[in-house]
N, C-alpha and C positions, 0 to 999 in steps of 0.2 A: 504494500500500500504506500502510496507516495503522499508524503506530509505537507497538511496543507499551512501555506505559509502566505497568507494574504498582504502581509504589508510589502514583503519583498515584489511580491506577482505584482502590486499595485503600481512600486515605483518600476520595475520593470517596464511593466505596459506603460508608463505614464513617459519612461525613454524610448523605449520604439514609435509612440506615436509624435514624439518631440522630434527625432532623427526623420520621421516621413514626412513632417512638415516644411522643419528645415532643409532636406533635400529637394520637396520641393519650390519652397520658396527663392533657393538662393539658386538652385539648376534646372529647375521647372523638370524634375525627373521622378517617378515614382518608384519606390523605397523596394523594387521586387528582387529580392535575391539572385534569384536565378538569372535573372536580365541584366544586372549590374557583375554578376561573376561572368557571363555570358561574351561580355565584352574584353575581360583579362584573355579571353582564351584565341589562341593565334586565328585567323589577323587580329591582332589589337584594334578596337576600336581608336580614334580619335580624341575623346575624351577618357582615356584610361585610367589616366588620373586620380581623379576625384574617384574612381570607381577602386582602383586598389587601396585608396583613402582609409574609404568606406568597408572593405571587404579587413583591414587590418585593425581597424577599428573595433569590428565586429569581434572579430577571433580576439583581439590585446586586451578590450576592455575585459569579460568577463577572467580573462588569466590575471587581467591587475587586480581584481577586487578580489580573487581567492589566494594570491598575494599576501593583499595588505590584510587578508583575513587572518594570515598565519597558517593557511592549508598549502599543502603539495602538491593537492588533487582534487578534483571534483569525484566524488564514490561513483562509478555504475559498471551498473550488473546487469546483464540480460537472461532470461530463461532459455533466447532463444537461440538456436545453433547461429554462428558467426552467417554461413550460405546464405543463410534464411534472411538476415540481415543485410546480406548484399543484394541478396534480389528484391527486398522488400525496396529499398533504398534505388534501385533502376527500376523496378516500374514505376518511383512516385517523377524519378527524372522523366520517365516517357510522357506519363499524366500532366507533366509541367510544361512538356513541348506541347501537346497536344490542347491543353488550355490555355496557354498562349502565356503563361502566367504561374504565381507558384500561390500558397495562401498568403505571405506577405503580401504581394503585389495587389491580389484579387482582395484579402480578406480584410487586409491593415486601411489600403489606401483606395481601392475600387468599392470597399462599401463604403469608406467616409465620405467618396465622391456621388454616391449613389448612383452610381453604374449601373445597369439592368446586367451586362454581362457577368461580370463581377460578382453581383448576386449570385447571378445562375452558378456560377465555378463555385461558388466557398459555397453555397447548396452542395454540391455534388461534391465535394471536398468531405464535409461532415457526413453526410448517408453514407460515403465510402468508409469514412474513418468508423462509423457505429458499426456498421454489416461486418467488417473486416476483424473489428474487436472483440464482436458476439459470435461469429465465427472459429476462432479461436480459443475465444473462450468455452464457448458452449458446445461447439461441434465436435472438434477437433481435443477438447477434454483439455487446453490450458497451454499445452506443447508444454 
């Protein structure tokens, strides 16, 4: 069971939505992972930049604050075999081509913008994410 820890979740969210404002207020770009790593990857995009920035930002911040926490490591464990893990991790890369979008993009900054597409993807995002959990959980006995 994962512990719930709302003030951290709060400031959390309260920086990711600050970072999708901010990026787009100062680059008029929207905060989608996938689209901003998308660009590091050969040929370089033109604005590379601001996107390896953004992408070092993302990985440094949370290694500074378990740092300054006085930890080594973040704990995780999985149930599930490593395989299982990489292909769960390529189908969501395929999902992310195919939606045009990852749940950052669609779920952070396309429902703030109230997008109809947007919608529709972080819809289909979560029914996938429930079938997939009650699946394994219930079907499949837990793995």
């Amino acid at each position: 069971m994962t512990e719930f820890t709302p003030v951290a979740s709060f400031l959390g969210g309260t920086m990711i939505g600050l970072a999708a404002v901010l990026l787009m207020a100062v680059h008029g770009r929207i905060a989608g992972m996938t689209g901003i790593l998308t660009g590091l990857l050969p040929p370089l995009a033109a604005d590379w930049a601001w996107r390896a920035a953004f992408i070092v930002g993302a990985i440094g911040a949370p290694a500074l604050i378990v740092a300054l926490a006085g930890r080594s490591a973040i704990a995780f464990e999985s149930s599930m075999p490593a395989l299982w893990l990489v292909a769960g991790g390529l189908l969501v890369g395929f999902g992310v081509h195919f939606a045009s979008g990852c749940t950052s993009g669609h779920g952070v900054c396309g429902l703030a913008r109230l997008s109809p597409r947007s919608m529709a993807a972080t819809v289909t995002f979560m029914a996938a994410t429930a079938a997939t959990v009650f699946f394994v959980r219930h079907v499949l006995g837990g793995l």
